[in-house]
C-alpha positions as CSV (number, residue, x, y, z in Angstrom):
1,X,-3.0,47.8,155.0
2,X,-4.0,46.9,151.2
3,X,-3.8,43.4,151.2
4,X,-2.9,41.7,147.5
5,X,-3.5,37.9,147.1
6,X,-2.3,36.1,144.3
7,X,-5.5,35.2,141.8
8,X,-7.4,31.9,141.7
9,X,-6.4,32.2,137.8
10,X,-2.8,32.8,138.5
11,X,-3.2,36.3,136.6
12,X,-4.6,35.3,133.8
13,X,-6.3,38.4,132.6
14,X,-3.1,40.6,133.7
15,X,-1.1,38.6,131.4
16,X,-3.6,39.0,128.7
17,X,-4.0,43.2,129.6
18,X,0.0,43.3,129.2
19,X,0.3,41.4,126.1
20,X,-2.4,43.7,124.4
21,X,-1.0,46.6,126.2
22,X,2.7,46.0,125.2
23,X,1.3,45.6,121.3
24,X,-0.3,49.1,121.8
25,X,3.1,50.9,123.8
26,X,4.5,49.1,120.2
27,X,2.6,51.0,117.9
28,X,2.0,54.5,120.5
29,X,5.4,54.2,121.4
30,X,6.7,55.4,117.5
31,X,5.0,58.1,118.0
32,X,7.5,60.2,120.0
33,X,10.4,58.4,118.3
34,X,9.6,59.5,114.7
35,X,8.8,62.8,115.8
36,X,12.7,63.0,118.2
37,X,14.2,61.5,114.8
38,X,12.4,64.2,112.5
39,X,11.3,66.9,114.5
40,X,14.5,68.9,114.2
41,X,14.8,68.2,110.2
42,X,11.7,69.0,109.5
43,X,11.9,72.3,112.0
44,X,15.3,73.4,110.2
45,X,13.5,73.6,107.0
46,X,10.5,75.3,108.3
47,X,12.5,78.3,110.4
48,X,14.7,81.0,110.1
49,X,16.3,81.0,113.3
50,X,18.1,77.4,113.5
51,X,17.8,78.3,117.2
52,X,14.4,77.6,117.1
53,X,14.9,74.2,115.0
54,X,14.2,71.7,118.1
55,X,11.3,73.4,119.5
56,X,8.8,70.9,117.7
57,X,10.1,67.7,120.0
58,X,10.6,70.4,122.8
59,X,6.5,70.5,122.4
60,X,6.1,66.7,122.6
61,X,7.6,66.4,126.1
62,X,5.2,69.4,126.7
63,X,2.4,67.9,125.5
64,X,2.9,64.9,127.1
65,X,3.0,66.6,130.8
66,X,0.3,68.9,129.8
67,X,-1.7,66.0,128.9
68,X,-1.2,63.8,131.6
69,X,-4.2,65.2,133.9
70,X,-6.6,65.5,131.5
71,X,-6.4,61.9,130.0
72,X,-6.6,60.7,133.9
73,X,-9.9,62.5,134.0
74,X,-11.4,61.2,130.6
75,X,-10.2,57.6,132.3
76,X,-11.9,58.0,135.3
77,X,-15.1,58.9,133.9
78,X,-15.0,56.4,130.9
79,X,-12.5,54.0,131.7
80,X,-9.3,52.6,130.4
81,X,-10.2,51.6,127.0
82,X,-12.6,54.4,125.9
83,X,-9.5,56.6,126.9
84,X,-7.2,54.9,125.1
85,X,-9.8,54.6,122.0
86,X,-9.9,58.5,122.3
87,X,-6.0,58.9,122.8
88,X,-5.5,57.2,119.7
89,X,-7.7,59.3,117.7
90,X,-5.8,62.4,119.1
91,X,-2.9,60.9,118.0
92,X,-4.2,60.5,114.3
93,X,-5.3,64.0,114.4
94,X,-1.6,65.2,115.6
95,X,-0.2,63.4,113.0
96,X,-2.5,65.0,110.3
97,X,-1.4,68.7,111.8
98,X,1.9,67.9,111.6
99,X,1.7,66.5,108.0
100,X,0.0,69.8,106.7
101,X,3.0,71.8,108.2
102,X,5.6,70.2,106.7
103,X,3.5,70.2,103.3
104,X,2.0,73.5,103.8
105,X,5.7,75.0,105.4
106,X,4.2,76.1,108.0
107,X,5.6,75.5,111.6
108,X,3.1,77.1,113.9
109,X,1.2,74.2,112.5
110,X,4.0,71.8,112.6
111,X,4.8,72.6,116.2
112,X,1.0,72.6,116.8
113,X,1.1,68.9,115.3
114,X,3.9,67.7,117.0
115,X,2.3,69.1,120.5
116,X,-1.2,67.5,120.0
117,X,0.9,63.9,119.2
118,X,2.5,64.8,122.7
119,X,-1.4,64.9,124.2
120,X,-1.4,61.5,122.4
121,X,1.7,60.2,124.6
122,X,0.0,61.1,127.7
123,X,-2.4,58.2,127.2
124,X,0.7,56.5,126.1
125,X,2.3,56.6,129.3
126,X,-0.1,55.3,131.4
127,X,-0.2,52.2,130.0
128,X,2.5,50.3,132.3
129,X,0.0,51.6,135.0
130,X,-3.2,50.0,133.0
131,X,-1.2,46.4,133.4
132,X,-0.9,46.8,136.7
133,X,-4.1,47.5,137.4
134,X,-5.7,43.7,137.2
135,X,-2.4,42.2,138.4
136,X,-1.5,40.7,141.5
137,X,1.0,42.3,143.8
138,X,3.7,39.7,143.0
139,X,3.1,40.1,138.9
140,X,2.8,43.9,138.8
141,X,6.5,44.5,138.1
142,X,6.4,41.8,135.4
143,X,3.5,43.5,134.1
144,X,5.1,46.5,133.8
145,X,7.9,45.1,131.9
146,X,6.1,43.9,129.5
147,X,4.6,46.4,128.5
148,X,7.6,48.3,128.5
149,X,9.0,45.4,126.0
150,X,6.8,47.1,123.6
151,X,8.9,49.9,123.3
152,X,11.6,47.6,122.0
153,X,9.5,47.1,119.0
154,X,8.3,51.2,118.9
155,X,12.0,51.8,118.5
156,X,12.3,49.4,115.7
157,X,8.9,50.6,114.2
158,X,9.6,54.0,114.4
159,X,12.5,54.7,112.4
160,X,11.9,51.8,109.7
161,X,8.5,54.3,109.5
162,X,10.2,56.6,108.6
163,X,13.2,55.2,106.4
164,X,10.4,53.4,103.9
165,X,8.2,56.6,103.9
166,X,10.5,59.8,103.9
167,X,10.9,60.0,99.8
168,X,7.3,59.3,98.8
169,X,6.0,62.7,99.4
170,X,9.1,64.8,97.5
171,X,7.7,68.2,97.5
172,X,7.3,67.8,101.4
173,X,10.1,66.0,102.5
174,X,9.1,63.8,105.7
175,X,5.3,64.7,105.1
176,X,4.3,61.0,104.4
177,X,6.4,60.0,107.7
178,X,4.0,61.7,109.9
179,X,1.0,60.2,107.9
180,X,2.3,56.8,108.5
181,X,2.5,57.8,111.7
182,X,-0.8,59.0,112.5
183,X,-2.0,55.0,110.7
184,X,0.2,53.4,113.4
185,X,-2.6,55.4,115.7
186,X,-5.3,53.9,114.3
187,X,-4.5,50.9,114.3
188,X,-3.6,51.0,118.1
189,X,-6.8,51.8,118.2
190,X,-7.8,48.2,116.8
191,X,-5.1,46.6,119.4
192,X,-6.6,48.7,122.7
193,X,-10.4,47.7,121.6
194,X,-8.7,44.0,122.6
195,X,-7.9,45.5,126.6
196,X,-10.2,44.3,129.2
197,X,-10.0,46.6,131.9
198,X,-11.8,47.0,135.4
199,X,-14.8,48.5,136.1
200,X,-14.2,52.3,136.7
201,X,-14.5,52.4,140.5
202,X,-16.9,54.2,142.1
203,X,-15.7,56.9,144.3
204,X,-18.2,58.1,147.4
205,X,-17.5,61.7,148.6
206,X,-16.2,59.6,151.6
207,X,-13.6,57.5,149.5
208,X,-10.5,58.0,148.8
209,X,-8.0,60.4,150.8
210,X,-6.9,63.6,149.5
211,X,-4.1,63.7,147.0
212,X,-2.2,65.8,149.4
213,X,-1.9,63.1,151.5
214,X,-1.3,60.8,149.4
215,X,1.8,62.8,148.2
216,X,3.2,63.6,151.4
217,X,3.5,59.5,152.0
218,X,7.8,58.9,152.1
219,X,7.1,56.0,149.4
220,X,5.6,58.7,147.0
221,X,8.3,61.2,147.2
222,X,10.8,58.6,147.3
223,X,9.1,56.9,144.1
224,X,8.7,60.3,142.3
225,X,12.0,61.9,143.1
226,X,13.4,58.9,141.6
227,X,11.3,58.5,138.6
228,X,11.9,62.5,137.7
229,X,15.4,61.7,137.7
230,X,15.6,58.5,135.9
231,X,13.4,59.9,133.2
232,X,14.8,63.4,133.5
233,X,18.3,62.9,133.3
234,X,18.1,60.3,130.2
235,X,16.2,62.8,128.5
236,X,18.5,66.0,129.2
237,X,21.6,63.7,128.3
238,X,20.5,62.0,125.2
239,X,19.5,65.3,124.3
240,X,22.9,66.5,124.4
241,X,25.0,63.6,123.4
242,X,24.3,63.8,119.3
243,X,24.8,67.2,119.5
244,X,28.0,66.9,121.5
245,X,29.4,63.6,119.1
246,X,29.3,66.1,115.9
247,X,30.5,69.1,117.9
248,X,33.6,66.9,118.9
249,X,34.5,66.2,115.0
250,X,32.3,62.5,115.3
251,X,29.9,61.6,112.2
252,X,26.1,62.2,112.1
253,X,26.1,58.5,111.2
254,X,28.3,57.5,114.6
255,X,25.6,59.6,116.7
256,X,22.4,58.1,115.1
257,X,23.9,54.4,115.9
258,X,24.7,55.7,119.7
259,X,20.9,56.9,119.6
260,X,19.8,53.5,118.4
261,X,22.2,51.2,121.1
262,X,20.6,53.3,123.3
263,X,17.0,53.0,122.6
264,X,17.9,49.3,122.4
265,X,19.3,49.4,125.9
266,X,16.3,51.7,127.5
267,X,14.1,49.2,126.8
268,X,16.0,45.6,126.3
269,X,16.4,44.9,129.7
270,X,12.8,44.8,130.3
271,X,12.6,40.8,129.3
272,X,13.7,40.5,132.9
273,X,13.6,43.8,134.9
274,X,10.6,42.5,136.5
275,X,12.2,39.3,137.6
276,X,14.9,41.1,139.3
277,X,12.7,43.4,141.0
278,X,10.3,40.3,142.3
279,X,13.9,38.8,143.5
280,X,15.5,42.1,144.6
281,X,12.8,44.1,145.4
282,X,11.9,47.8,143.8
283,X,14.0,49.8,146.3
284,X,17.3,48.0,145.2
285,X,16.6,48.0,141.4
286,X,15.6,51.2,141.7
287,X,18.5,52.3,142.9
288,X,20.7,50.5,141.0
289,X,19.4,52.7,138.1
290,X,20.5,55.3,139.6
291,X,23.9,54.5,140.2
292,X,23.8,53.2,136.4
293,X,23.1,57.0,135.6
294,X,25.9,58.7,137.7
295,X,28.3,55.5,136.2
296,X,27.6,57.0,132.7
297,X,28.2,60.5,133.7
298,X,31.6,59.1,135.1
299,X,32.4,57.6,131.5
300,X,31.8,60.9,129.6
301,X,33.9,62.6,131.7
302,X,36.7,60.3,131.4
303,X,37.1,60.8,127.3
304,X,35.6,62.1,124.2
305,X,36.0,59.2,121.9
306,X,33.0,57.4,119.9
307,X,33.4,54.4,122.2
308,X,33.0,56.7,125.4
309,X,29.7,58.2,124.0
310,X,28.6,55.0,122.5
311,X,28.8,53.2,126.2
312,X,27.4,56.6,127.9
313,X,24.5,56.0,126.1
314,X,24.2,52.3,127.0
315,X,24.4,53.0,130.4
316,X,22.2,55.5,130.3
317,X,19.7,53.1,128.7
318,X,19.6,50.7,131.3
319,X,20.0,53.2,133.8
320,X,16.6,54.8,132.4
321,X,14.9,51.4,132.9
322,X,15.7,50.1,136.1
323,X,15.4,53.5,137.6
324,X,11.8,54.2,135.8
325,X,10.4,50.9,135.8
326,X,11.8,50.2,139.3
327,X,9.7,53.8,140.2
328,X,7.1,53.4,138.6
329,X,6.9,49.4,140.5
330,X,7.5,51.8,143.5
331,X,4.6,54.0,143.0
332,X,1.7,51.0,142.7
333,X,2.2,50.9,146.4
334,X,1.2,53.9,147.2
335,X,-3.0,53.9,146.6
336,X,-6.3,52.3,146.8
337,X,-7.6,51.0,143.8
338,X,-10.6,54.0,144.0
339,X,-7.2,56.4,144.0
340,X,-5.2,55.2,141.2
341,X,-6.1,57.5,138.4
342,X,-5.4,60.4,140.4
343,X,-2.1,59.6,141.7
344,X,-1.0,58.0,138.4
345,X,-1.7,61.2,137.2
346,X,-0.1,63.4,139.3
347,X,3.2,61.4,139.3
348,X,3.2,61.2,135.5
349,X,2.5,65.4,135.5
350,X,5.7,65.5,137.5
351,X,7.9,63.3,136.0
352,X,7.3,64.5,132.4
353,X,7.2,68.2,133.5
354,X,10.6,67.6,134.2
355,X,11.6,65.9,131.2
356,X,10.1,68.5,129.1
357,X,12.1,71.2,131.3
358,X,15.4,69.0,130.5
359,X,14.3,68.8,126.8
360,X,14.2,72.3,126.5
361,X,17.4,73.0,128.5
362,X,20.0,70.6,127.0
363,X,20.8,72.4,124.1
364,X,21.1,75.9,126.2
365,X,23.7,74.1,128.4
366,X,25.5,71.8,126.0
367,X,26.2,75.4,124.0
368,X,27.4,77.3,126.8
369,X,29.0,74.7,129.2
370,X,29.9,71.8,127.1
371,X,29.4,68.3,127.1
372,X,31.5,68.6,130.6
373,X,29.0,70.4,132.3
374,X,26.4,68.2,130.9
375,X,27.5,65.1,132.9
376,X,28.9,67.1,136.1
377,X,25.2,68.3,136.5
378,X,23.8,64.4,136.6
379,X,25.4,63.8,139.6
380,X,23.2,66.2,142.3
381,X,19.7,64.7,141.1
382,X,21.1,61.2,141.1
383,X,22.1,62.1,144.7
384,X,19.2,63.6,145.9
385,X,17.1,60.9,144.5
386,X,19.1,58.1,146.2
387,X,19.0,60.0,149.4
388,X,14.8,59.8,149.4
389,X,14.8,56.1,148.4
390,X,17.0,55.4,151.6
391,X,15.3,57.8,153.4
392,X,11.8,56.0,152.9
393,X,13.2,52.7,154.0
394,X,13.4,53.6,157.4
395,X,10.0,55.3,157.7
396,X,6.7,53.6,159.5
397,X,4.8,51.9,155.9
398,X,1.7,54.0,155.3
399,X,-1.2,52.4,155.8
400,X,-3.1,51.6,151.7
């Protein structure tokens, strides 16, 4: 068994790692949210078919699972920080594509943009898995909740990105957004040169255990299943929600402030998720994600007013963070420190291969089952997902 001991320095670099880390998830994390609040706009104007309108966020959430894999392997070979040094520079260069498209009007080159900033937010992701790396067993929840504090700040960034930058290039509405966007990437890449990260480990033919293995421990699956539909879930019903609000006679201006309490309430809680994991434990918050999720399919079935999508939202929020961080705490058990890029990587390829199936599928089933259908189909996953989390509490621990 992988024994964890609290540091002679009480964690001192760990804090340091997620205080640089949560300043990069700051300026990363606007990346996604200015291209979810103009990827749509920008993708009307751009097509034909207003069928085809959302496909350019669509291609985030792909590029983000596609991407997963092969930014674990630049970061095993390189390390954290050159990854993240490179990730940045990807993003930049995303940024640029996307900018031409919208100036040029052309969206194979807009989606193409959009799709290499989704590359970009692979490296992203693995961030909350970078603080965890130098911390103690007893700080890694905090550590992640820290660095998940930065997304507080990315949803703040973001869209203040683009409300000061979305008239400055008239002749290509929304063009200067996504340069301002791609500077936010470069100067991450001035916060990440700050990370200190360990030494990439050494792995003998004869060290670590196949990933197989790995998978097929009960803590895994639990800690995946769960993660998947956290993540999942949030992103198939916020999906839906805006679309739903103006469908049921509610103002574009009442569904952007839903979309902002809940971006407020994805990532507020983390001041003190991690203390109530450390006191709780990352089975119990984990599952009280969950049941926050399945509570906010429970509200939008009970009424179609702005209120009622306003608190779906909320609780879909905090739903998203206890679940995910709680997960992702969940996960950090489950390898060897010679294993971690491997494992991170496969759980983050399956987690955000599902999101980008439920970005793609929200619209498809908001138009032909309505908002209805939309929460009656959160309640299997949730089940399922609580099902493995109990089901791994009452298996042998694997030995790490």
């Amino acid at each position: 068994m992988n024994q964890h001991v609290q540091p002679l320095d009480g964690d001192r670099l760990a804090k340091r790692n997620a205080l640089v880390l949560a300043g990069a998830q700051a300026l990363g994390g606007a990346n996604p949210a200015i291209i979810i609040s103009l990827g749509g706009i920008v993708g009307a104007q751009l097509v034909a078919d207003k069928a085809f309108a959302t496909v350019p966020v669509s291609l985030l959430q792909l590029g983000i699972a596609t991407g997963v894999i092969p930014a674990a392997i630049v970061m095993r070979r390189l390390g954290r920080r050159s990854g993240y040094l490179i990730g940045a520079l990807i993003g930049a260069s995303g940024a640029s594509l996307a900018a031409g498209g919208a100036t040029l009007r052309l969206f194979w080159l807009f989606c193409l943009g959009t799709f290499i900033c989704g590359l970009y937010g692979s490296f992203v992701q693995s961030y909350r898995f970078a603080a965890a790396d130098t911390a103690s067993e007893s700080f890694r929840p905090r550590a992640i909740s820290w660095v998940m504090v930065g997304g507080l700040a990315a949803g703040v960034i973001g869209p203040q990105s683009v409300y000061w930058t979305r008239d400055l290039t008239p002749a290509a509405p929304f063009a200067a957004s996504f340069l301002a966007q791609g500077c936010l990437a470069l100067l991450a890449i001035f916060i990440v040169s700050q990370l200190r990260a360990p030494p990439v480990p050494v792995v003998h033919a004869d060290g670590g255990r196949p990933l197989g293995e790995i998978m097929r421990q009960p803590k895994f699956i639990a800690s995946v299943t769960a993660a998947l539909v956290a993540y999942g879930l949030m992103s198939f019903v916020m999906t839906a929600a805006p679309m739903a609000m103006v469908a049921c006679g509610h103002s574009v201006g009442d569904a952007a402030l839903g979309i902002q309490w809940h971006v407020l309430s994805m990532f507020g809680p983390s001041f003190f998720t991690g203390r109530l994991i450390a006191r709780f434990g990352k089975g119990t918050v984990t599952v009280a994600g969950l049941a926050l999720t399945a509570l906010a399919a429970v509200v939008g079935l009970t009424g179609l007013t702005v209120a009622h999508f306003w608190v779906v939202l909320i609780l879909l929020g905090v739903g998203w963070n206890f679940g995910f961080i709680g997960a992702t705490a969940m996960v950090t058990d489950c390898y060897r420190p010679e294993e971690r890029v491997k494992v991170q990587a496969a759980n983050d390829f399956l987690v955000f291969g599902s999101v980008a199936i439920a970005s793609f599928s929200a619209g498809g089933l908001l138009s032909h089952g309505g908002w209805e259908t939309v929460n009656w189909l959160v309640f299997p996953p949730v089940a399922l997902a609580l099902l493995m989390v109990a089901w791994q509490r009452f298996q042998r621990p694997a030995a790490v």
